[in-house]
N, C-alpha and C positions, 0 to 999 in steps of 0.2 A: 605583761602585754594582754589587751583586753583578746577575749576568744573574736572579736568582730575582726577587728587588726590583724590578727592572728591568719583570722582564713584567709582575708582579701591576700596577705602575702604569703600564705602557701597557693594559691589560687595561680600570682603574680610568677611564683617559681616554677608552673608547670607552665605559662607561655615560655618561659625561657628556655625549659630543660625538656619540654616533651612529655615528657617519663620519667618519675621520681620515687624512690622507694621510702615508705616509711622511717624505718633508720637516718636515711640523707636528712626528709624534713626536720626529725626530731631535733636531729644536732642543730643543723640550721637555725632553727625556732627556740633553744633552748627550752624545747619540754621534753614529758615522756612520751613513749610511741604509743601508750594508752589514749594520750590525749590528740596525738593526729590520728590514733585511729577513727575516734569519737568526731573530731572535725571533718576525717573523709567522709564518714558515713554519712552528716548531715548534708554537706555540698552535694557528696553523690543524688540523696534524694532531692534537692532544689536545682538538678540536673544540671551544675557548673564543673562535673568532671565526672569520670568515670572508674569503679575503684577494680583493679587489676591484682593480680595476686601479689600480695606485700608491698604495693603502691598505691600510686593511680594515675592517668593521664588527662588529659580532655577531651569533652566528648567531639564526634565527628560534627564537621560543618553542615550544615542544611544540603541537600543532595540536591538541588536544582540550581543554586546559588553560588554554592561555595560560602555565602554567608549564613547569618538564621533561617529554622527552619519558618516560614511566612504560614505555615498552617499550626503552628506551637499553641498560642491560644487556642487554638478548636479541641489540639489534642489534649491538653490539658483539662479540660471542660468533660470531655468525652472521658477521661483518666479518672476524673471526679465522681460523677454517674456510676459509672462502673465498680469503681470500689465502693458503694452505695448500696450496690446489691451484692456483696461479700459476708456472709455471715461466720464470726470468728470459729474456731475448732472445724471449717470445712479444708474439702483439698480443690485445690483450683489449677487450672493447669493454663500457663500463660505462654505465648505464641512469640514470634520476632516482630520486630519492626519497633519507630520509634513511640506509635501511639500503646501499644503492647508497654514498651518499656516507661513510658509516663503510668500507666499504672501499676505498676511495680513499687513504684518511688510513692507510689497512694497506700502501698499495702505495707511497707518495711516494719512499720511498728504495731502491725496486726498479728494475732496469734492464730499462724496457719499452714498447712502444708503445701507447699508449691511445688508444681514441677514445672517443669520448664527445657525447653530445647537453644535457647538463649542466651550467651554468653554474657551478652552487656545486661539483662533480665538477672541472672545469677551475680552478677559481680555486687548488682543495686542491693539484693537480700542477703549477700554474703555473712555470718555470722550475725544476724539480727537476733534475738534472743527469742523472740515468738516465732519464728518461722524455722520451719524443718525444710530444707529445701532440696529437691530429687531434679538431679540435671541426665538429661539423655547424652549418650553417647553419640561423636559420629562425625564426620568428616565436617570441617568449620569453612562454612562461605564466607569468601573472602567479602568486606564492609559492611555486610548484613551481620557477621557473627551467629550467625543460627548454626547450627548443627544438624547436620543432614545427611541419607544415605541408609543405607540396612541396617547397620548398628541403631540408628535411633528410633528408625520401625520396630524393629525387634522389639527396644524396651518397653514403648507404648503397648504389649502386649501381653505386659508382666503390670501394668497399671492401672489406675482408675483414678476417676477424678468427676467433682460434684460438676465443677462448671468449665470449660473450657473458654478462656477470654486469647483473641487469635483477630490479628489487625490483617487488614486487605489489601490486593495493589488496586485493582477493581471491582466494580460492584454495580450489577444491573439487574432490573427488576427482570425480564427476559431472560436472560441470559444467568444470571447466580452470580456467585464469588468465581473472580479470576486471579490470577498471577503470572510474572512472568520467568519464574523458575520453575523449570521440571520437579526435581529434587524437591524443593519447597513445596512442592502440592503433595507429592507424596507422603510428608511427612504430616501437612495440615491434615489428610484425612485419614491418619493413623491417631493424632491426637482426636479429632474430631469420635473417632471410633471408641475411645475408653473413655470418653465423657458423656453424662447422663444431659446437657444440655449446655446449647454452646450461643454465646455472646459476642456479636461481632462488631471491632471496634473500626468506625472508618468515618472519616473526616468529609464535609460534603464534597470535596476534590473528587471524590474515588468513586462518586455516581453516577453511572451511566458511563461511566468510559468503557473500554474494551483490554483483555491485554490476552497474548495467545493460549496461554493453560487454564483449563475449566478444572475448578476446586469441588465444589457440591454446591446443589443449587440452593433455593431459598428455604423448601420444604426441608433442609435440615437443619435450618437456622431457630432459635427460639428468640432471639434478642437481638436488634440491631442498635447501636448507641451511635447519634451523629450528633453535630453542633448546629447551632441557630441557622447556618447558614444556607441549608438543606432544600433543595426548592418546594416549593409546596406543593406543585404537584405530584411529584414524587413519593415527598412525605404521606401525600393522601392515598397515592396506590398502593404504600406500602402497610397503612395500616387499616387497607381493608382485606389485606390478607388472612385468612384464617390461621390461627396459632402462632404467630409472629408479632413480636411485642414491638413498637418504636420507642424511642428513649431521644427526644431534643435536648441536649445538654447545653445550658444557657454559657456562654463566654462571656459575663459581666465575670470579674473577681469574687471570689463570695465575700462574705461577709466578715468584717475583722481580720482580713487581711488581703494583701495580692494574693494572685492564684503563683 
């Protein structure tokens, strides 16, 4: 069976079954669980599922929809850029959320240390053979999967990391980085704290809105990465800020293949 055949019908089997472990597909498929493991990995990072311990399932629906997520291209584009400025042998430490987890899927076959507070972030890197990967402890939010709470404080304070890459719920020039979990801002400015400089990944949706938790304002950002779609006046107030970089990540496909 060709490996193309292959995936679509392991693909086929987690709409049917949910949740399928390794051993099931193998038999299923007649191959080794060497070779689902090697198909999960790829799928995981072309984000058509999600790999779980000794499985894998599919990923969650678009959270406004119930269907695709409609800002996917931006995040993709935005995932792109940012592993762009990744330089291999550094440690990076990567945040939740879905545009966070599109660059994950950029970084799987880079040789680097991650950490991460991220369930679905950990699952994409799980045994990649260039990445060392250091996950925080701590109480897991439910559909977010992030890991949150004093356990995950605490570890941020036994670590270090070159770059912190950490997506947003909002984002306003006024006002800084917002969210609308307690817990989750606490743990963003504990990563934010053991990082020498931090990268914020947010899709133009997340500009200028409002959400109740204030994160840290702009003055601690060094890097903001949005997509084409960004208004331009915005764009222009933000990079007349001093020490704050902008980054337009184009949503054309690149080049020699879809994104």
């Amino acid at each position: 069976m060709h490996e193309v055949e292959r995936r679509a019908r392991l693909v086929e089997r987690l709409r049917t079954d949910g949740r399928v472990s390794v051993a099931e597909l193998a038999e299923g498929l007649d191959v080794t669980p060497s070779t689902i493991r090697r198909d999960l990995q790829r799928l995981a990072r072309d984000g058509k599922l999600v790999r779980t311990y000794g499985g894998a399932t599919l990923p969650a629906a678009g959270p406004a929809t119930g269907g695709p997520d409609p800002a996917r291209d931006a995040k993709r584009a935005i995932a792109r850029a940012a592993a762009a400025l990744v330089m291999d042998g550094t440690t990076v430490a990567i945040g939740s959320g879905s545009t966070a987890l599109e660059l994950a899927r950029q970084l799987a076959d880079r040789r680097l240390t991650v950490i991460t507070n991220a369930l679905d972030v950990a699952n994409v890197l799980l045994d990649r053979p260039g990445i060392e990967l250091i996950v925080l402890g701590g109480v897991v939010r439910p559909r977010m999967h992030s890991m949150l709470g004093h356990l995950a404080e605490l570890a941020t304070e036994e670590l270090r990391a070159d770059t912190l890459f950490m997506g947003i719920g909002a984002l306003s020039v006024e006002q800084g980085l917002m969210n609308d979990s307690v817990p989750e801002i606490l743990v963003d400015r504990a990563l934010r704290r053991m990082a020498r400089q931090v990268v914020v990944l947010a899709d133009s949706s997340k500009f200028e809105q409002v959400a109740p938790g204030f994160v840290f304002g702009l003055d601690e950002v060094d890097t903001i990465i949005t997509d084409d779609a960004v208004a331009p006046d915005i764009a222009a107030v933000l990079r007349r800020r001093p020490n704050l970089q902008l980054i337009v990540a184009s949503t054309e496909p690149p080049m020699g293949g879809a994104s």
